[in-house]
SELOSE-462618 format. One record per atom (N, C-alpha, C): x, y, z. Coordinates in steps of 0.05 Angstrom, whole numbers, plus 5000, padded with zeros to 4 digits. Layout:
XYZ
...
***
This chain:
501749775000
500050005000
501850255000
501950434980
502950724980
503250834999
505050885012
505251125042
504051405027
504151475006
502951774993
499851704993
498551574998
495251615000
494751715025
493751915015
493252085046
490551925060
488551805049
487451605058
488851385083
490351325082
492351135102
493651255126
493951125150
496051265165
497950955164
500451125168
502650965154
504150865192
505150555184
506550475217
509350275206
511850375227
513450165227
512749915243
512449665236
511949505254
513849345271
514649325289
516749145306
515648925320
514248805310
513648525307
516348345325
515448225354
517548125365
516447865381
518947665365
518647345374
518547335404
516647285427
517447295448
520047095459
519646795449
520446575453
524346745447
524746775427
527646875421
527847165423
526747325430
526647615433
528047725403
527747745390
528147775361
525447865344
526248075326
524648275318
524548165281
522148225271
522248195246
522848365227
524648285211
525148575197
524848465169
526148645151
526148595116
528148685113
529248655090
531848755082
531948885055
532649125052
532749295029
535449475032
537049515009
538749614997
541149415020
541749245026
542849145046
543649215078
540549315079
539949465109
537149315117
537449325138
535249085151
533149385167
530749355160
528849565168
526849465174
525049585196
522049575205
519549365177
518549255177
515849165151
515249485159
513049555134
511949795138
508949705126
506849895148
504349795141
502349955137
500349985128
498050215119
495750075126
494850225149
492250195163
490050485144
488150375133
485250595125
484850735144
484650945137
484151235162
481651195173
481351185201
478651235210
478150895217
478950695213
478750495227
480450445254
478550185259
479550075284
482649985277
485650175282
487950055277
489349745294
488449765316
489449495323
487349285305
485449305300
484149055291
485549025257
486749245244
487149295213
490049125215
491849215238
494949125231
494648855253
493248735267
492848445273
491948315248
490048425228
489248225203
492048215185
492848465188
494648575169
497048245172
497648275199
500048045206
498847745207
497447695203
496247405194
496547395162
495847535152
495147505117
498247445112
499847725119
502747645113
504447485118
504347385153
506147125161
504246865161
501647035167
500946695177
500946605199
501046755217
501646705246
499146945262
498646955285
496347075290
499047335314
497147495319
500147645335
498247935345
499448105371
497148275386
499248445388
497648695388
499249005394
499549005420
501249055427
503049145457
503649525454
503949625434
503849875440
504050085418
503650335427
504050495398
506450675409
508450755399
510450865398
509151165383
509451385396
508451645378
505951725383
506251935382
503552205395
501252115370
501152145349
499952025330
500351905301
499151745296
499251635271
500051735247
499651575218
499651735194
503051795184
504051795204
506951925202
509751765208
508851435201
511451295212
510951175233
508651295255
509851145289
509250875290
511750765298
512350545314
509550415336
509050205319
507349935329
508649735344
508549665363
509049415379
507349175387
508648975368
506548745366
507548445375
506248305386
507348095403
506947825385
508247675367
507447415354
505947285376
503247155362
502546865384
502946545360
500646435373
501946145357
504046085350
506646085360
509646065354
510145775346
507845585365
507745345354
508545315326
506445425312
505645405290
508245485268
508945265247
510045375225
509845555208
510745795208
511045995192
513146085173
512746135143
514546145127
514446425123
516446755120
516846915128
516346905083
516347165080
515147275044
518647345045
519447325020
522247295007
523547595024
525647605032
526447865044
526147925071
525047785077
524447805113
526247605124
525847655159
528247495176
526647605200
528447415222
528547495261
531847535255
530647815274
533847905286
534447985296
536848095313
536648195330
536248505331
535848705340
535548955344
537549085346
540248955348
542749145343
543049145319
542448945301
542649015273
541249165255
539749285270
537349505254
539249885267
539649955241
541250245247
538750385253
540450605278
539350785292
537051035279
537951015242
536551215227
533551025232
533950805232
531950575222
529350705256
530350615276
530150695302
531250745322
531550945330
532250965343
531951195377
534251325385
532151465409
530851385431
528851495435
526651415458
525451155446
524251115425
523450895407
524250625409
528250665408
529050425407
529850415436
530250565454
529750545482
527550375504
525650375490
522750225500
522850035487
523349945464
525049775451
526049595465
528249635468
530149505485
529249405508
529349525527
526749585558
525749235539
523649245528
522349055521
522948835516
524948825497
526548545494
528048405520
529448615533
530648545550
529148425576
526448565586
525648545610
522748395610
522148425581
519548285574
517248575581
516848775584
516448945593
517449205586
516449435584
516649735583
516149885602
514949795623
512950005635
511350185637
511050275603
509550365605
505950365611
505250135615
503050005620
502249725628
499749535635
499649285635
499549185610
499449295585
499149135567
501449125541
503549425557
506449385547
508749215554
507948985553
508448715555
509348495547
511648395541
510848055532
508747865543
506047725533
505747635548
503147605562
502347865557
499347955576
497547875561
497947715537
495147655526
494347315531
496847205548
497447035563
494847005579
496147215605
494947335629
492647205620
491547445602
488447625604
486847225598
487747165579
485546925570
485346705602
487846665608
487746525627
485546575653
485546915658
483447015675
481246975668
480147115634
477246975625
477446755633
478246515617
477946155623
477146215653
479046245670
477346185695
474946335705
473646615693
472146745705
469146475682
470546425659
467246345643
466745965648
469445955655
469045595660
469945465630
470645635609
471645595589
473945495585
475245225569
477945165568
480045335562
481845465560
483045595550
483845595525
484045365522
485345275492
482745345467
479745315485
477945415463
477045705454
477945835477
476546155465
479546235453
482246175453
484646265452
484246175416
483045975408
482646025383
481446175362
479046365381
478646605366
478846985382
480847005377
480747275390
481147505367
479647655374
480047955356
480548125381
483148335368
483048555383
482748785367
480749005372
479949215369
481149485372
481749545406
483749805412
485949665422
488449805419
490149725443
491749885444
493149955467
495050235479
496750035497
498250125510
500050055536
498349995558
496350215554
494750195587
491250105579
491150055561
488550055541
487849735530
486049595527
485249455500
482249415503
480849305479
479249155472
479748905455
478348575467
478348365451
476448305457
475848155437
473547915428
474247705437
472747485452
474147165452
471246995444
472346815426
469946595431
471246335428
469646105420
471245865415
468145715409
469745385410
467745305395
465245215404
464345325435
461945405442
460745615415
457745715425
457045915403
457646205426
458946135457
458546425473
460946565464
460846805462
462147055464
463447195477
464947275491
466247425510
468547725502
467547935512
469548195510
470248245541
473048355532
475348345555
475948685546
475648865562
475249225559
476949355580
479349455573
480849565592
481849865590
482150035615
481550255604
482950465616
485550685604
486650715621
486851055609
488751235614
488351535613
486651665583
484751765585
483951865606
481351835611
480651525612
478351435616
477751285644
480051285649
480251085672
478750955694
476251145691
473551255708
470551005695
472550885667
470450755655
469250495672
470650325683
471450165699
469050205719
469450365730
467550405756
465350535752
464450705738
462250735725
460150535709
461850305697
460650115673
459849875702
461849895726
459449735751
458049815759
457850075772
455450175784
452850285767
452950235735
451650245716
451050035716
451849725714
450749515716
449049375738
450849485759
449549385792
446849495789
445749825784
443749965781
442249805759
442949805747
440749805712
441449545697
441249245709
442949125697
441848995670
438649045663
438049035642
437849225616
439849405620
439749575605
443349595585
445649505598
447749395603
448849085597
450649155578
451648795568
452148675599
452048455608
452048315620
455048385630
456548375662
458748375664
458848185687
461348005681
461647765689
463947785712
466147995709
468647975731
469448245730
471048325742
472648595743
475648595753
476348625739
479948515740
481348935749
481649015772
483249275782
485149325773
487549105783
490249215771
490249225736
488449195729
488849225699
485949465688
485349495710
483149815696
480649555677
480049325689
479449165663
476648975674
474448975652
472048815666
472448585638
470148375638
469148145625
466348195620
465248225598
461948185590
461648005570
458747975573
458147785562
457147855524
457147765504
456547905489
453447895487
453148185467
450048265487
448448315450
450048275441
448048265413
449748425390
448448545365
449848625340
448948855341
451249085332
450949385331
449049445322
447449635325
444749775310
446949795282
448350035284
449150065262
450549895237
450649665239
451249445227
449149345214
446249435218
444449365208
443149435177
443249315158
443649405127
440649685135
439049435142
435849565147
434249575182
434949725181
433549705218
431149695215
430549525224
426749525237
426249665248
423649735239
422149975251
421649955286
420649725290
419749665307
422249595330
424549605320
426749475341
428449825341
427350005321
428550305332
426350505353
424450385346
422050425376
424050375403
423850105403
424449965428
426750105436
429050125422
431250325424
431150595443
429250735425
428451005440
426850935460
425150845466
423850755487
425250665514
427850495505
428750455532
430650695537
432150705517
433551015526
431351205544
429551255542
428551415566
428051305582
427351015589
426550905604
428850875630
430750825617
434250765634
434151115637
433951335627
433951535639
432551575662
430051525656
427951635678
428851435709
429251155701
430351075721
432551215736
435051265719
437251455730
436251665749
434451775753
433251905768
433352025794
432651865806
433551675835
436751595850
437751605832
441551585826
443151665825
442051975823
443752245821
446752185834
446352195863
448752235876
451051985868
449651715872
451351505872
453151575837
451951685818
452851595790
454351815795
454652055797
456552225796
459052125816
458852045848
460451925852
462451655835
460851645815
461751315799
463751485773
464051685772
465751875753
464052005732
460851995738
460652085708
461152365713
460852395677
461252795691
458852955697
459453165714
457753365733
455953535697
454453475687
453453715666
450853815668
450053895699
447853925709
447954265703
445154365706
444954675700
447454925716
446454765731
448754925763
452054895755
452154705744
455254665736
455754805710
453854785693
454554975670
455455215670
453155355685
453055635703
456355745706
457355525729
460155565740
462455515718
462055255702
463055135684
465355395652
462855475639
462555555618
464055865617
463556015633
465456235643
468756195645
469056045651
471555985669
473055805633
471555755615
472355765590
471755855574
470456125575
470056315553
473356405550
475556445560
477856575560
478456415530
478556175535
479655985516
478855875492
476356055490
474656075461
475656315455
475856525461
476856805458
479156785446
480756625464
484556655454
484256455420
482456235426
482356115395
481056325373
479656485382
479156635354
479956825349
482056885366
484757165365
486357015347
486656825348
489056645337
489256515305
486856625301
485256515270
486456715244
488056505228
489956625214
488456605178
486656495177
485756385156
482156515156
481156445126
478256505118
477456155128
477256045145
475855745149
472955785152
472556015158
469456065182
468856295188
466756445199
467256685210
467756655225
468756885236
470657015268
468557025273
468556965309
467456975320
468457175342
466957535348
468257615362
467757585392
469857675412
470157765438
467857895449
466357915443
463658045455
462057955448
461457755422
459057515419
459657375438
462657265442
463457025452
461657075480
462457285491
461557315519
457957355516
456857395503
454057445493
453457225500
454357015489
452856755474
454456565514
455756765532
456356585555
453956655570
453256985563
450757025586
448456895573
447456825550
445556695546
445156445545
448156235546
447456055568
446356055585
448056185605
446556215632
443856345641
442956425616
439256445627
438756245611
438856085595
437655875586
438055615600
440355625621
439855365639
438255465665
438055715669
435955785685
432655705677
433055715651
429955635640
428555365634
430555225637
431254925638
431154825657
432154975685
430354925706
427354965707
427155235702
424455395714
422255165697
423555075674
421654835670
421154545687
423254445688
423354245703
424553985690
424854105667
427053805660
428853755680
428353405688
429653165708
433253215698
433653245718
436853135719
437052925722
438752725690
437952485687
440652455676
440552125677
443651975662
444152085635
445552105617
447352235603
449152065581
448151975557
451351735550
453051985545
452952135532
454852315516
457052195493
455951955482
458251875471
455951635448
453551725447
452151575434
452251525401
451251295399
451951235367
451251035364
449750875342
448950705328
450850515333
453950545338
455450275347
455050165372
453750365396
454150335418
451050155429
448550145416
447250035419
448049735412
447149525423
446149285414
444649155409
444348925393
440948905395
441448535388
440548405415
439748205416
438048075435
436347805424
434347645448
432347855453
431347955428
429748155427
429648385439
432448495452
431248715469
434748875457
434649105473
437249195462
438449295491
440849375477
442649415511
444749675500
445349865521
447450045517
450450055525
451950075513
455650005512
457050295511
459150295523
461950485523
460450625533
460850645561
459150935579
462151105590
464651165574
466251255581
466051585585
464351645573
463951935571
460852015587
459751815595
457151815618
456752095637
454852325630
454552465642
452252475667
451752625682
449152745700
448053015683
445653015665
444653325668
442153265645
441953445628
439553405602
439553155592
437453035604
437952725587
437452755560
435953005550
434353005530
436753035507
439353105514
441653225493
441852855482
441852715498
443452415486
440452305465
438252355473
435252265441
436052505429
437552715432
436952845405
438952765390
441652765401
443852595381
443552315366
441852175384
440951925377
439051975349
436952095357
434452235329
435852275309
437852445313
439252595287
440752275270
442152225284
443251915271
441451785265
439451735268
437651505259
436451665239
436051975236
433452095213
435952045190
439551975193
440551995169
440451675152
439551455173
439751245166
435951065155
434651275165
432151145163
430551385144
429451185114
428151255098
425351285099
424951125113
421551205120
420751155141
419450955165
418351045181
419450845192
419850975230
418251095234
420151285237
418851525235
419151875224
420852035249
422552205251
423252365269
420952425294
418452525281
416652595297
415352395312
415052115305
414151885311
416151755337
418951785338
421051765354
420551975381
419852185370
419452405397
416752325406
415652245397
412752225409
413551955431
414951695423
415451455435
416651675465
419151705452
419951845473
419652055494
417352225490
416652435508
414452265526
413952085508
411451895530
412451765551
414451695550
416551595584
416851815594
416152085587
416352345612
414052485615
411952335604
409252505597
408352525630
409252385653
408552475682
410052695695
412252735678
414652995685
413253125674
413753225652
413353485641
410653465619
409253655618
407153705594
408753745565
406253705543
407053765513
408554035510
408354275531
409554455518
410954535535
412054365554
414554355571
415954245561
415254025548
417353835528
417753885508
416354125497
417254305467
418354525467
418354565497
419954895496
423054765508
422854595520
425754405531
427054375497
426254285479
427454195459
428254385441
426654575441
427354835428
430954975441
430554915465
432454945482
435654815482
434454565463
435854385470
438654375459
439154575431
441554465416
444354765430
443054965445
445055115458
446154915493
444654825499
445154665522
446354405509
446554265496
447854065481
451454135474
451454395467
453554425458
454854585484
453654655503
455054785532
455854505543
454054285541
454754105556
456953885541
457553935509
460253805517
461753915514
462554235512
465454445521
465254335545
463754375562
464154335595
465853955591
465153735578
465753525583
468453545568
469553705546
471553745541
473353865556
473053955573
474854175595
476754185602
478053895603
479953905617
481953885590
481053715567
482053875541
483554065529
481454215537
481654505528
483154705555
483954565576
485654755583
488054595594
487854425578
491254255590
493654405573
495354285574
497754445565
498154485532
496454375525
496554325498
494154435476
492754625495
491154745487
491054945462
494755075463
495255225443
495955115413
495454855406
497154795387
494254845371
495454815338
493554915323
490854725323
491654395325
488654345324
485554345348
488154435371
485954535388
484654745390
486154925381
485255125369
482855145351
483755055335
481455035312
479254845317
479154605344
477054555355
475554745368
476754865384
475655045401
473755315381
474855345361
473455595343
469955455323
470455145315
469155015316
467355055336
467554935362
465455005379
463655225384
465555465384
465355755387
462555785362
463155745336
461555765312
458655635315
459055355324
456655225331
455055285354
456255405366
454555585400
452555905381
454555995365
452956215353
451356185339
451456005322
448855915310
446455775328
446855675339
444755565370
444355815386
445555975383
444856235405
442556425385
443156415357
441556585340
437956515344
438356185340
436656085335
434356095354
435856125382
434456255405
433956575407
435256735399
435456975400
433657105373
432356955359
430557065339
428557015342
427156915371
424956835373
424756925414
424957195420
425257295440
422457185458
420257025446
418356965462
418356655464
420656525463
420756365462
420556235493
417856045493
418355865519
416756065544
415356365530
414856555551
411956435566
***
C-alpha cells in the first residue's frame, strides 16, 4: 500500500518473537528495516494491523503498543507474535533479528529505548499491556472467570483498541458464547467503575458483566448482541424499542443522582454549566484571536461573551421548566447500541454524564433520521419518547425544553471537554481550531434562540 495516499495512516511494525526476543525485519538496499504497514484512516487500527500480520506471516500476533503522539506519520507499532507453535514461512526478504542490527536512522532514540526495555525485560512500563505476554494473562483470567477451556476461546480472538494501558478483545471458541475483555486507562480510567455501578443499578439495560479485573483498569461481559449500526435495514419496530428504553434507563437514573456522579460520570447539570462555561469563555476568545485563515467566521470577543450570558439564562429556564436531571451517554451512536434476544442494551459509557437527558435522544434522532428512509419518522420517535416523561413534564414543557435543547447540548460538551481544552496543549493549532469550531456552533444555537425572544414565555 502507498505511504502517499493520504487515505492511510502509515506504521513501522516491530513485530517481536517472544520465545527468542528477536524482531522481524526485511531487508532492502542491504539494510535490515522495520515491515511497513498502511492501516485505512478512521478504522479500528489494532484490529487492521492484527489482520494485516496473519495474511502476511500466517501466524496470528497482538499489539502491545503504539510508539508516537499520532499516527499517519511512521509511528512505531509494537506487536507480540502468538501461535509460535505453528510453522510459519516469512515472504522472500524477511528474517528474526536481533535489534542491534537494525541502524539507529531505522530506530532509534526514545523508540528504540522502550524497545530495548522490552526485549530485554519482557516489559516497558509503560502500562499492563506493554508487555510480553499479557495476552497470556488476560485469556487465562477469562477461562477461569467463564468455565471455558483455554485452549477454546484462545482460538478465536479479535482485538479492536490497544495502547499500553488500554485494550479491547473479542474471545469465543467452539461454544457459540462470546466474550469481550475492555480495559481502560488515561483518560478514561473512570470507565471501569462507572460501567459497575451502571450495571449493579440497571442491569438490564447493560451487556452483561461477568468479573472485574483492578490492577488492569479491566472488566469481562458477556456478548449482548449486534450493533444497530451494522444493520443494512433497521426495523422499525426494534428502533421504537431503542428509544423507548433510552428514556426509560433515563427516567430510572433519576433516583441515582448522587451515587452515579460519585461513579465518575461527569457533573453537566444546570448549576455546573453556570460555574463551568465562564471559566472557558477565555479559551474560546484566545482561539479566535489566533485565527489566521478565511475557514469560518470570526467569532468576536463580545459575541463570545453574549452567547456565555445566554447560556446562563437558558439553563435557568431549563430549570424553571423542570427537565429531570437524568443519566447522560454523551458518547452515543448507532455502534454503541446492541440489539439481541429481542431487546437491546447500551455499551461504552466512558463519557457518561449527570444533566439534560434529552441532549443524548436528540443525538440519537439525528443519527437515525440519516439512516432511516421511511418510518418510523423523526416525529414518531419524539412522540415514543416524550411518552416515558409524559408524568414529568407537559407537551409544551417538552417543546419548549427541545427548542432549548441544541445551545445546552453544545455547553454541555465544552464543559465535558474541559479539561481538554485547558491542559497544556491547548495552544497547538488543532485545538485551536477545535475550540473555534465549537465557538461557531454555540452562535448559531444562540441565534436560533435569539430570533424568537418569546420563546418558551
Amino acid at each position: 500500500m502507498p505511504f502517499s495516499n493520504p487515505e492511510f495512516d502509515r506504521y513501522r511494525l516491530a513485530l517481536v518473537s517472544p520465545s527468542t526476543r528477536c524482531v522481524l525485519v526485511e531487508k532492502l538496499n542491504n539494510k535490515f528495516r522495520l515491515p511497513r504497514i498502511s492501516v485505512p484512516r478512521w478504522t479500528r487500527a489494532a484490529e487492521e494491523i492484527t489482520a494485516i500480520i496473519r495474511e502476511r506471516w500466517q501466524f496470528g500476533g497482538v499489539i502491545l503498543d503504539f510508539l508516537g503522539e499520532r499516527p499517519g506519520a511512521g509511528t512505531v507499532v509494537v506487536a507480540q507474535r502468538i501461535e509460535e507453535g505453528r510453522l510459519a514461512t516469512c515472504p522472500a526478504g524477511h528474517l528474526w533479528s536481533s535489534l542491534d542490527d537494525i541502524v539507529d536512522a531505522e530506530i532509534g532514540g526514545q523508540e528504540r529505548s522502550i524497545l530495548e526495555r522490552l526485549l530485554a525485560n519482557g516489559e516497558t512500563g509503560r502500562g499492563p499491556f506493554s508487555r510480553l505476554g499479557w495476552i497470556d494473562d488476560v485469556l487465562g483470567w477469562i477461562s477461569g472467570n467463564i468455565g471455558i477451556h483455554r485452549s477454546q476461546i484462545s482460538k478465536q480472538i479479535t482485538q479492536f483498541n490497544a495502547s499500553a494501558d488500554s485494550s479491547l478483545i473479542r474471545v469465543g471458541g467452539v461454544t457459540s458464547r462470546t466474550f469481550w475483555f475492555k480495559a481502560t486507562g488515561e483518560p478514561n480510567t473512570h470507565e471501569m467503575r462507572a460501567t459497575s455501578t451502571l450495571s449493579s443499578l440497571f442491569p438490564g439495560y447493560l451487556p452483561r458483566t461477568i468479573a472485574f479485573h483492578e490492577p488492569w483498569n479491566a472488566w469481562l461481559m458477556e456478548h449482548a448482541g449486534i450493533p444497530l449500526g451494522e444493520y443494512e435495514t433497521m426495523p422499525s419496530e426494534t428502533v421504537k424499542q431503542v428509544v423507548r428504553r433510552l428514556a426509560e434507563l433515563q427516567s430510572a437514573s433519576i433516583r441515582h443522582i448522587g451515587t452515579l456522579l460519585s461513579s465518575g460520570c461527569h457533573d453537566l447539570r444546570m448549576v455546573a454549566l453556570r460555574a463551568g462555561i465562564p471559566e472557558l469563555t477565555p479559551y474560546l476568545e484566545e482561539a479566535m484571536s489566533t485565527q489566521d485563515s478565511i475557514t469560518g467566521p470570526r467569532i468576536s470577543v463580545r459575541r463570545i461573551r453574549e452567547i456565555t450570558r445566554l447560556i446562563e439564562a437558558v439553563s435557568f429556564k431549563v430549570e424553571e421548566i423542570g427537565v429531570p436531571v437524568a443519566l447522560m451517554h454523551c458518547d452515543i451512536s448507532l455502534d454503541n447500541i446492541l440489539i439481541g434476544a429481542g431487546t437491546c442494551v447500551f455499551t461504552d459509557w466512558a463519557q457518561a454524564g449527570i444533566g439534560n437527558p434529552f441532549v443524548s435522544f436528540e443525538q440519537l434522532r439525528a443519527q437515525l433520521a440519516q439512516r432511516m428512509d421511511s418510518s418510523p419518522r423523526p416525529s414518531d420517535l419524539t412522540r415514543i419518547y416524550q411518552g416515558v416523561w409524559q408524568t414529568t413534564l407537559s407537551s409544551c414543557q417538552f417543546g419548549c425544553a427541545f427548542t432549548l435543547l441544541p445551545l445546552i447540548a453544545l455547553a454541555s460538551d465544552l464543559l465535558r471537554h474541559r479539561d481538554w481544552l485547558t491542559s497544556e496543549h491547548h495552544h497547538i493549532a488543532q485545538s485551536r481550531s477545535y475550540a473555534r469550531i465549537f465557538a461557531r456552533q454555540m452562535d448559531r444555537a444562540a441565534r436560533m434562540i435569539e430570533l424568537n425572544e418569546e420563546i418558551c414565555a
